[in-house]
PAVEXFI-780559 format. One record per residue: x, y, z of N, C-alpha, C in turn. Coordinates in steps of 0.1 Angstrom, whole numbers, plus 5000, padded with zeros to 4 digits. Last residue first. Layout:
XYZXYZXYZ
...
# end
This chain:
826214451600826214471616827714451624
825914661571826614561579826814551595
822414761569824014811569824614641577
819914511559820614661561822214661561
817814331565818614371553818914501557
816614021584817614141580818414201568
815313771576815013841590815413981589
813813601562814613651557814713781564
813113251555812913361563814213421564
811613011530813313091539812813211546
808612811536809512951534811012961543
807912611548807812621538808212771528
809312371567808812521569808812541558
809412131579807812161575807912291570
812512151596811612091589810112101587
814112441592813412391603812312261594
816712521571815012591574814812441579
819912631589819212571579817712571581
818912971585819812831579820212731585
817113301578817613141587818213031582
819513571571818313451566818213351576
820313901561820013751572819113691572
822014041542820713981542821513871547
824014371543824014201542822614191549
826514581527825114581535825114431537
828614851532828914711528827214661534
828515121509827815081519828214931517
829315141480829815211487829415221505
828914761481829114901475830214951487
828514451486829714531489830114651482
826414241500826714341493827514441495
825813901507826413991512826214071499
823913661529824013721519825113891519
824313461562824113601557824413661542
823713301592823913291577823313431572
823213401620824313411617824613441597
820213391631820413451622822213441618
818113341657819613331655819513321638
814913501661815713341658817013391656
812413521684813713551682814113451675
809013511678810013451685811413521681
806513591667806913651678808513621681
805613461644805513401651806013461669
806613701621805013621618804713501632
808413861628807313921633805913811626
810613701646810213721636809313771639
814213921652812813891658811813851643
817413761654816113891648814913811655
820713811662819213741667818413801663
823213911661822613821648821213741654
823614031689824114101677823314011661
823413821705822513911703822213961688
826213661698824913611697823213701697
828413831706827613881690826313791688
829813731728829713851725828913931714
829113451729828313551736828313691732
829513381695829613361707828913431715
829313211662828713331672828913271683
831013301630830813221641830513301653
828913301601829213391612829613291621
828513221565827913251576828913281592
827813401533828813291542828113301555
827913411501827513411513828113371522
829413471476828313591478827313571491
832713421471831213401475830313471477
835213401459834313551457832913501463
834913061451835713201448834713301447
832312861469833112901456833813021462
830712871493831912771492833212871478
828412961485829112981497830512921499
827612901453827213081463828113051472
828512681451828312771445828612931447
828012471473829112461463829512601457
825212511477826012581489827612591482
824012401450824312581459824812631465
824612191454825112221446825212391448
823012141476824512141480825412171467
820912161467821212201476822312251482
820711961449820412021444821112161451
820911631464822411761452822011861448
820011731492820011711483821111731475
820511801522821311731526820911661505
817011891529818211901531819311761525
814611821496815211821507816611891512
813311891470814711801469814911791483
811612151477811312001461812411931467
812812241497811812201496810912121485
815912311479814912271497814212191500
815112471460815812341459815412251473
813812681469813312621464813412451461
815612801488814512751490813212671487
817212891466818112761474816712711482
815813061455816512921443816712811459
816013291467814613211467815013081458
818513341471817913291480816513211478
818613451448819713351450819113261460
816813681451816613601437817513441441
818613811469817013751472816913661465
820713901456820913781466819613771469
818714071438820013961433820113851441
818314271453817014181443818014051441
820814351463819814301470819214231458
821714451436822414351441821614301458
819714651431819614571423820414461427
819914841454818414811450818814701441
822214941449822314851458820914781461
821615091427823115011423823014881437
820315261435819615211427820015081427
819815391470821015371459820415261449
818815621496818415511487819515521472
820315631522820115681513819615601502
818715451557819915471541819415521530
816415441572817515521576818515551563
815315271558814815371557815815491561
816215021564816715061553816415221556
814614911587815914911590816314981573
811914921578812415001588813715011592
811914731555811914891552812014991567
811614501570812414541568812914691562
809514541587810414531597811714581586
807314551565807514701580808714661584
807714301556808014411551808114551556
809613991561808914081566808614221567
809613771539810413861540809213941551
810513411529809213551536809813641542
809913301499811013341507809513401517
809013201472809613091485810413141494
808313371459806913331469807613201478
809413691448810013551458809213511464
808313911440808813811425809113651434
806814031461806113981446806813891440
809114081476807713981483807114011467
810214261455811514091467809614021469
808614471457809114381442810414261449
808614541484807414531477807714431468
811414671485810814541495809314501487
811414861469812514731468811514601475
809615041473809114971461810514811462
810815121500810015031500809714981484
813415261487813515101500811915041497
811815351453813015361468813115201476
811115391424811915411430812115411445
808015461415809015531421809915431426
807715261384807215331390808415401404
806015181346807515261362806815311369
804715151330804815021340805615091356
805215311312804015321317804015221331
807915231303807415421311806515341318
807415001290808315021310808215131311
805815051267805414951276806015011295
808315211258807015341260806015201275
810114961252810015151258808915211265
808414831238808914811250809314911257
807914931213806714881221807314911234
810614961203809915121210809115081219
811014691194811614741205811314921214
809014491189808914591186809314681199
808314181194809114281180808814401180
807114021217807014191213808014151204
804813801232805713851225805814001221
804213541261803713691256805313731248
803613201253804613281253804113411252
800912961263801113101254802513181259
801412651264801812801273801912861260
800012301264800312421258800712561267
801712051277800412131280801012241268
801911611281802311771274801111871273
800611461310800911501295801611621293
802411471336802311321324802011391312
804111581351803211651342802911511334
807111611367805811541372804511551367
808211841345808311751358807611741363
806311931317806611951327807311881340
806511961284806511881293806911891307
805012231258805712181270805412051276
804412361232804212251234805112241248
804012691228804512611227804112491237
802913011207802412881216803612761216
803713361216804213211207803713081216
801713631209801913541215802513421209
801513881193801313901204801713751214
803613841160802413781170802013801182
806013721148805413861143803713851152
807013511144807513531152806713721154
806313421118806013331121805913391137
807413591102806213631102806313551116
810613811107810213641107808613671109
810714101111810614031097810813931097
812114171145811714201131811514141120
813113931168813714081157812414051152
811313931202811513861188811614021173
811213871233811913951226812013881210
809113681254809813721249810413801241
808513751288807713721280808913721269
806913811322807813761318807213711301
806413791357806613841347807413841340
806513451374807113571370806613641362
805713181380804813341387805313431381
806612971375807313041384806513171391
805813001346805112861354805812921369
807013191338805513211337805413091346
809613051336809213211346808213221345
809612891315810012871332809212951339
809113041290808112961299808312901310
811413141290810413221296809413151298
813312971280813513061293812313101303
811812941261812712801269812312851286
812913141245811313091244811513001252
815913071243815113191254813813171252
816712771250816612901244815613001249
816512481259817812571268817812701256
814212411251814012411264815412481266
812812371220813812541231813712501243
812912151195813212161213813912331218
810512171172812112161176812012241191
807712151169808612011175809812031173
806812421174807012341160807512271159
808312451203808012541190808112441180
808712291236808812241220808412371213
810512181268809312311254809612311240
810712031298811212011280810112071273
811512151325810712161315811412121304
813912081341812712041345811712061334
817011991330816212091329814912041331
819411861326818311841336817311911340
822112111321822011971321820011961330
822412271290821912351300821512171309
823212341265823612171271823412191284
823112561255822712481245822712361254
822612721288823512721278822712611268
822212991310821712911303822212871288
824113041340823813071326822912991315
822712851370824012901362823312941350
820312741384821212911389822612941377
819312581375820612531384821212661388
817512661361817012631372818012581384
819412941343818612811344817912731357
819413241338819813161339818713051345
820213461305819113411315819913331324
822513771314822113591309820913581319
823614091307822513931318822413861310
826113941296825113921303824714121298
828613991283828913981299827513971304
828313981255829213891259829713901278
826314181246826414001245827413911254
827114431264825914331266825814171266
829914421248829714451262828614341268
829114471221829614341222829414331238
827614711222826814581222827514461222
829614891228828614861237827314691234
831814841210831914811220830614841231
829714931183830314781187831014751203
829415171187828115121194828414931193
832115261187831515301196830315221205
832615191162833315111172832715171184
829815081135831015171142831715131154
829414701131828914841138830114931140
830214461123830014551112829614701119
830314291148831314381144831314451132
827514201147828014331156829314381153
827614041128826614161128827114241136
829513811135829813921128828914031127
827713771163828613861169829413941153
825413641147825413711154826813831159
827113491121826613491132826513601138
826913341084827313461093826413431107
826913181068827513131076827813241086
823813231056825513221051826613281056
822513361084822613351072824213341064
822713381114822213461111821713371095
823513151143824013181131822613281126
824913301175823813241166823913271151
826913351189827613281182826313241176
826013531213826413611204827413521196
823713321225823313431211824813531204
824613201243824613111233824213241219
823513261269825213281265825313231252
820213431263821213341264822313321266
819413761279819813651270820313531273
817114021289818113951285818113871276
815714341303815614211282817014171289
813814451325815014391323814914311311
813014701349812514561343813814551334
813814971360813614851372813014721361
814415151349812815191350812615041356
816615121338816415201346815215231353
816314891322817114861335816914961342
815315061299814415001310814814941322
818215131289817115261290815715191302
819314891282820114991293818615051301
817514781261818014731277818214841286
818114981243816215011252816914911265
820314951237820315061247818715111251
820014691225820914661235820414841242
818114761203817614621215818514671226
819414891188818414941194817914891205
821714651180821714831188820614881198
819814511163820414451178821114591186
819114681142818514631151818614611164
821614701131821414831136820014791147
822314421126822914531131822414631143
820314381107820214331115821014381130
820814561085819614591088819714551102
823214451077823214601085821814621091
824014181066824314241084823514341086
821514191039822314201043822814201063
819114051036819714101026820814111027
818713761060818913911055819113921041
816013501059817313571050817613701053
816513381093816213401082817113511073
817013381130817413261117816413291103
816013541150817313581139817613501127
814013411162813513471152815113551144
815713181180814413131165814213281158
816013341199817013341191816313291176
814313591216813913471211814913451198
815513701250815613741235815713571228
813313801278814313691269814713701257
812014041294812214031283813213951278
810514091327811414011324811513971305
809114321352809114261335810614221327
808214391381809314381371808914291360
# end
């Protein structure tokens, strides 16, 4: 999967006018749609659909200069995501708090803007690169160098940013990148993008295989994975019992509409949430559980809490609701 940020630095110059710009941000918003389907992904900031353009115009007036058709699809985009988000799992915002990288362009600070974004994700292993409009030269380049300071990094290092202006590039880029679609390409792209999780891949495309494959439930899995490999991350830089940690459990398990929870288990269902691991033989109790609630209610069983030394979440079960 290929991760496209949208580089706010390159909207700041003169238009002639909205329209050119406009019709731009259009094209950007339904190659999104069009490569979401081909499994990679252009997001944003929360911060772009109030970016100033030119005398005193911003972003979101460009979009309301659009017929109403392609204004209610790109207001849609800007204003409900995808958002990038930050190392704290929330949206990434101008005041984004404690951010492990401070990234410089031309000694003004993007560490909470999308060139920001994406040098996270490159230092993370991710694919990943930015989105830059049209007609800023500076921004017109296969690559943007920026100045970074890393946590625990005494000096500052350089990272090549990979760039595109050129929203067809990207099109025709995710044909060539696509590929089929099912349970196993899901399990494949969870063990590529999550190196702090361990998923076991025969065991788990053996429990899915039986299910119709659904795109809609291919993408809210990747999701609670993605959620999962954050809290194992927090984990193990910060310990149990961290703020980092418990800012998550705050979050995902605690909060409104949670997207986790865990099981009380007695004799009757202690089986019922026991998985076997296949990297050590043993059975582990499994109660904590990620959830997905399509037209199938499904859920991911994890171990919780991770065993001291262990340097992966283990991630025992994904299938139908047990």
């Amino acid at each position: 999967m290929v991760t496209w940020t949208v580089n706010e630095l390159s909207i700041s110059r003169q238009y002639v006018d909205l329209e050119r710009f406009s019709a731009e941000l259009l094209e950007l918003v339904k190659a999104a749609m069009y490569i979401r389907n081909n499994g990679h992904l252009i997001d944003c900031t929360v911060q772009l659909h109030c970016w100033p353009i030119t005398d005193g115009k911003t972003v979101r007036d460009a979009v309301a200069a659009l017929p109403a058709d392609a204004r209610k699809i790109v207001f849609g985009w800007l204003t409900k995501g995808p958002f990038a988000t930050s190392d704290q799992q929330g949206p990434v915002m101008m005041s984004a708090p404690e951010v492990p990288v401070i990234a410089y362009h031309d000694s003004r600070d993007v560490t909470c803007l999308g060139l920001g974004v994406v040098a996270r994700r490159l230092w993370r292993g991710e694919d990943a690169g930015a989105f830059s409009f049209e007609g800023n030269p500076a921004f017109e380049k296969p690559h943007v160098q920026l100045a970074a300071l890393r946590d625990g990094v005494p000096e500052p290092e350089l990272v090549n940013v990979p760039n595109q202006w050129d929203v067809a590039a990207i099109r025709g880029l995710c044909a060539a990148l696509a590929r089929p679609r099912n349970w196993d390409a899901m399990v494949d792209e969870a063990i590529e993008r999550f190196p702090n999780l361990y998923i076991p891949r025969d065991q788990i495309i053996r429990n899915m295989r039986c299910l119709p494959y659904n795109r809609s439930v291919n993408d809210a899995i990747i999701e609670i994975l993605k959620f999962l490999n954050d809290l194992s991350l927090a984990r193990i830089k910060h310990g149990d019992g961290s703020r980092e940690v418990n800012d998550w459990i705050n979050t995902y398990v605690c909060g409104h509409r949670s997207r986790f929870s865990g099981q009380e288990v007695g004799d009757g269902n202690r089986d019922r949430f026991t998985f076997n691991d296949p990297e050590t033989g043993a059975d582990i109790l499994c109660p904590n559980h990620g959830k997905v609630r399509l037209e199938v209610n499904y859920r991911i069983h994890y171990e919780w809490p991770m065993p001291a030394g262990r340097s992966r979440l283990k991630v025992l079960y994904i299938g139908e609701h047990l």
